[in-house]
C-alpha positions as CSV (number, residue, x, y, z in Angstrom):
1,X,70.0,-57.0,95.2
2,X,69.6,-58.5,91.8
3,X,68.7,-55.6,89.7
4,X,71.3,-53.5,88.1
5,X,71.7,-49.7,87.8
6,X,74.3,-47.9,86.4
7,X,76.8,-45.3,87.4
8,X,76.1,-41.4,88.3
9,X,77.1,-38.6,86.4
10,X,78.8,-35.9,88.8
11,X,75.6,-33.7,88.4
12,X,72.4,-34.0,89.9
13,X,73.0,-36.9,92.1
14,X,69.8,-37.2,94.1
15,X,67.9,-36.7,90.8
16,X,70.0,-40.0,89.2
17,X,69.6,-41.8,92.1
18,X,66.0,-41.4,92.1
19,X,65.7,-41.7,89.0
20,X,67.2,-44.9,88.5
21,X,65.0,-46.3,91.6
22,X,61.5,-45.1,89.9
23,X,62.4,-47.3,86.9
24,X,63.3,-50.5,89.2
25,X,60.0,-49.9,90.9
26,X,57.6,-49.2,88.1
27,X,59.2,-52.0,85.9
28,X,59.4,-54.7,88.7
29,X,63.2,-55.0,89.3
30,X,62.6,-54.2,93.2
31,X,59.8,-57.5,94.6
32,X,57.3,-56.5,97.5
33,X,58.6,-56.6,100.8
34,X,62.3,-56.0,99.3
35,X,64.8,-54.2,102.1
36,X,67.0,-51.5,100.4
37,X,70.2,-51.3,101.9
38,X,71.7,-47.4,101.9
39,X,75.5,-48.1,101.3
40,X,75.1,-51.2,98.8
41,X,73.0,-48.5,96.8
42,X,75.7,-45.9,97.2
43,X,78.5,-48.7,96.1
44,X,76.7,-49.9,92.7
45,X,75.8,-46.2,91.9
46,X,79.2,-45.4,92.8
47,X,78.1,-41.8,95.1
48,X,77.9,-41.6,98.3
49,X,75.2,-41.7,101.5
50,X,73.8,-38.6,101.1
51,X,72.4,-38.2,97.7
52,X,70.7,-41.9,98.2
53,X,69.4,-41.7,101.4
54,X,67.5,-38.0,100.0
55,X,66.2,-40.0,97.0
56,X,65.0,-42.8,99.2
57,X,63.1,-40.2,101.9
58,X,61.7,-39.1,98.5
59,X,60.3,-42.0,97.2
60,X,58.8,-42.4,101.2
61,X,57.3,-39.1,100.9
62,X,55.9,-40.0,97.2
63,X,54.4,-43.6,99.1
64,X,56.7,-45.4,96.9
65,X,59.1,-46.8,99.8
66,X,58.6,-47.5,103.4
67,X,60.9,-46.0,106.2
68,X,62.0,-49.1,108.3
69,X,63.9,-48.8,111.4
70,X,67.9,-48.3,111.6
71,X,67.3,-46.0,109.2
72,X,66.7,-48.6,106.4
73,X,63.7,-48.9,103.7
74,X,61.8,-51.6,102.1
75,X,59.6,-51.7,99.3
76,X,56.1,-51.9,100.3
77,X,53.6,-54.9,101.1
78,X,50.7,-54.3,98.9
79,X,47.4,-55.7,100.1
80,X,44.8,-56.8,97.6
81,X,42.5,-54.6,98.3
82,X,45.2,-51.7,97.7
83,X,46.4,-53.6,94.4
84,X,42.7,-53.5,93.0
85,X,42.0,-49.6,94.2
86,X,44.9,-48.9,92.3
87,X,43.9,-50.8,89.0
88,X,40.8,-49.0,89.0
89,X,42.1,-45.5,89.0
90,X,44.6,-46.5,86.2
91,X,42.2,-47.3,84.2
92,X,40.7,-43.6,84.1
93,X,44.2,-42.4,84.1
94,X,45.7,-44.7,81.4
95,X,42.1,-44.9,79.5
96,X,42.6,-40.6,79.4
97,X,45.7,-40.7,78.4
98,X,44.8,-43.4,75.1
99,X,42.4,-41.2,74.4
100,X,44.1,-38.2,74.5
101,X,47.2,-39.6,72.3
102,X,44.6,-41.3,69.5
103,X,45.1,-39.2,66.8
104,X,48.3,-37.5,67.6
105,X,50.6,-40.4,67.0
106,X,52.2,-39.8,63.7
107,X,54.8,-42.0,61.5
108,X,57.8,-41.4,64.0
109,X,55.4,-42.0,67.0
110,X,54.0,-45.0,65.3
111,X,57.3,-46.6,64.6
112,X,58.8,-46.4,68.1
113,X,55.5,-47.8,69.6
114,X,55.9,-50.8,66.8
115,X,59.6,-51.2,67.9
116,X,59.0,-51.4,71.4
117,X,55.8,-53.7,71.4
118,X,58.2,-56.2,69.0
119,X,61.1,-55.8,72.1
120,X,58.0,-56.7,74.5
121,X,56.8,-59.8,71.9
122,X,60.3,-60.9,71.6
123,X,60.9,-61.0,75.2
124,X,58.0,-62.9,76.0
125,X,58.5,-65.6,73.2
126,X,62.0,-66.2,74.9
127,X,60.4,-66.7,78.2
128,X,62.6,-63.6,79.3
129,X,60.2,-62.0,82.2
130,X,62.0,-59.1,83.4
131,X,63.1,-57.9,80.0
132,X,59.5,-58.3,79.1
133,X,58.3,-56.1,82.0
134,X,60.6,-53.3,81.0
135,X,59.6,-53.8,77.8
136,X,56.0,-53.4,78.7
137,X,57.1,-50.4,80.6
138,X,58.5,-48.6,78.0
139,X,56.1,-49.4,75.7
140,X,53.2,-48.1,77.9
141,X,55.2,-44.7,78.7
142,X,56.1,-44.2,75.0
143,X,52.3,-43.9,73.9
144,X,51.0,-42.5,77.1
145,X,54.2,-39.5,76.4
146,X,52.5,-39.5,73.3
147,X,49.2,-37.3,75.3
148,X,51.1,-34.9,75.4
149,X,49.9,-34.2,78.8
150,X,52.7,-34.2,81.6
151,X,51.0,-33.5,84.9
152,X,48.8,-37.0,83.4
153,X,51.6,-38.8,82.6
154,X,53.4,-37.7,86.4
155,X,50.3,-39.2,88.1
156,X,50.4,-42.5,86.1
157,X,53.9,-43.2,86.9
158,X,53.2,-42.2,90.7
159,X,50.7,-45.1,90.7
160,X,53.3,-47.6,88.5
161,X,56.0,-47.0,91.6
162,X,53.8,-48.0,93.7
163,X,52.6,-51.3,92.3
164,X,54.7,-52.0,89.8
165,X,56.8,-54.7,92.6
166,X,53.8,-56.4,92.7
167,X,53.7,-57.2,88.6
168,X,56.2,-60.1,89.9
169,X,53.3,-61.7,90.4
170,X,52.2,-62.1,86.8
171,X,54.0,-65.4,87.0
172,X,54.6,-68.1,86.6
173,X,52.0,-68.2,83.7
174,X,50.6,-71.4,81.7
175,X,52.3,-71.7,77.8
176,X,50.4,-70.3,75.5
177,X,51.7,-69.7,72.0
178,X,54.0,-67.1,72.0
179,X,52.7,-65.4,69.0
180,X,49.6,-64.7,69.4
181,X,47.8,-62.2,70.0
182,X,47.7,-59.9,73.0
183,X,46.3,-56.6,74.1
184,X,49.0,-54.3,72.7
185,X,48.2,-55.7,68.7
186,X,44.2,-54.5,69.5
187,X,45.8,-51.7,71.1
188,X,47.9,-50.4,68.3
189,X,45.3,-51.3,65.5
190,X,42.6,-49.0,67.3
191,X,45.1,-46.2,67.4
192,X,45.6,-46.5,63.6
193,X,41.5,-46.6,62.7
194,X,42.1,-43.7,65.0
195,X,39.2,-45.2,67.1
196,X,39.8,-43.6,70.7
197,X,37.2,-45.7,72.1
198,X,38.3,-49.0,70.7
199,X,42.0,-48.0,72.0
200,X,41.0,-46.8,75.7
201,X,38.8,-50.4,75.9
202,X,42.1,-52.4,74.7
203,X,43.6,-50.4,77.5
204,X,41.4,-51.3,80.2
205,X,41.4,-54.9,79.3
206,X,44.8,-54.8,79.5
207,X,44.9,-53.4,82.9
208,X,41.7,-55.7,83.8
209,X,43.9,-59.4,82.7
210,X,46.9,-58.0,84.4
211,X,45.1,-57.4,88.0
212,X,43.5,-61.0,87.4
213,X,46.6,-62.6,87.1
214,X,48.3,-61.1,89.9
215,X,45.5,-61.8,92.3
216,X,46.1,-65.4,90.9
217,X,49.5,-65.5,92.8
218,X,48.9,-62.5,94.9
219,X,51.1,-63.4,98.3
220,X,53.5,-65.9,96.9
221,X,56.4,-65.7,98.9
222,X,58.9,-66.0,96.1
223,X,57.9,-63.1,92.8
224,X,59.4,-64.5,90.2
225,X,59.9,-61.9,87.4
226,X,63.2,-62.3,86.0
227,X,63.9,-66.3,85.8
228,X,64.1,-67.3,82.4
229,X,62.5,-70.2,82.2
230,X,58.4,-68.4,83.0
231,X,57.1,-66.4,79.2
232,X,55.1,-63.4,79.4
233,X,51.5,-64.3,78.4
234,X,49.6,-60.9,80.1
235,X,50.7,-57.5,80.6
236,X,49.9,-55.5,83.3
């Protein structure tokens, strides 16, 4: 496995575990198809079976994982059909949410959205993909927090889990220039005019380029989020 995860604390081991396994999902650490071995799990998070195998029946009950046989799980095969079904309903979901944090984002709020969409232009003008996809991430769950509307904000990150593998197939990408400009720049300038409207339509075209570009390469063998070499021109 190539993504990294750090160590438990003593406490709340199941919760880590899953914890740690939502963020690889939703921010494309963990590709379509991917087989999850139990004990390699247990080794890099350094607990043991038990606590891993609950959060992976977890993430299977949430229809974020796949029970395989032996015991073992894999990451789900998303079909195109599901990919664009899914796109849809974040768009009310996400489109809500904008909406619903326009006009309650102050300086502090402001600032950390700023911070995190330079993290997400940075990454993408060093060609960095997965660092731009966790960047993208957190910038996306930062304003959506920002609703102030949990049981929302639980449903959109039951959605990201379960296609977030598939934003490996944002790439590879044509060059564009690196800084120009992208959704998240409309995005952010709507939610200063405090124009809901304006925001939750920067949203949707977000969501709208994203699901374009992964039907693009939707079924490539190889994802390639995470080689250096591919920038990140559209965000998901």
């Amino acid at each position: 496995m190539s993504f990294v995860l750090s160590e438990a604390p003593r406490a709340s081991l199941t919760a880590f575990v899953e914890s740690q396994l939502r963020e690889a999902l939703m921010s494309g650490a963990l590709r379509p198809g991917q087989r999850l071995n139990t004990r390699e799990l247990a080794r890099q998070l350094g607990t043991s079976l038990t606590p891993v195998r609950e959060a992976l029946l977890k993430l299977v009950a949430a229809g974020a994982l796949d029970a395989a046989p032996a015991q073992a799980f894999q990451v789900p095969v998303v079909t195109r059909e599901r990919y664009r079904e899914i796109a849809t309903i974040r768009k009310s979901l996400e489109g809500l949410a904008v909406e619903a944090a326009c006009g309650r984002i102050d300086a502090d709020g402001f600032a950390t959205l700023d911070r995190l969409n330079e993290a997400f232009r940075a990454a993408k003008a060093d060609g960095r993909a997965g660092d731009a996809l966790k960047a993208n991430r957190a910038f996306r769950f930062a304003l959506y927090g920002l609703a102030g509307m949990p049981a929302l904000l639980g449903l959109i990150e039951q959605l990201w889990m379960q296609i977030g593998p598939c934003f490996n197939y944002l790439y590879p990408q044509p060059r564009l220039a690196a800084g120009g400009r992208h959704n998240h720049d409309v995005l952010l300038e709507a939610l200063r005019a405090g124009d809901a409207r304006r925001a939750r339509t920067a949203l949707e075209q977000a969501i709208d380029d994203g699901t374009s570009l992964v039907m693009e390469h939707f079924g490539f063998d190889e994802p390639t989020a995470g080689r250096q070499d591919l920038p990140l021109l559209v965000v998901p």
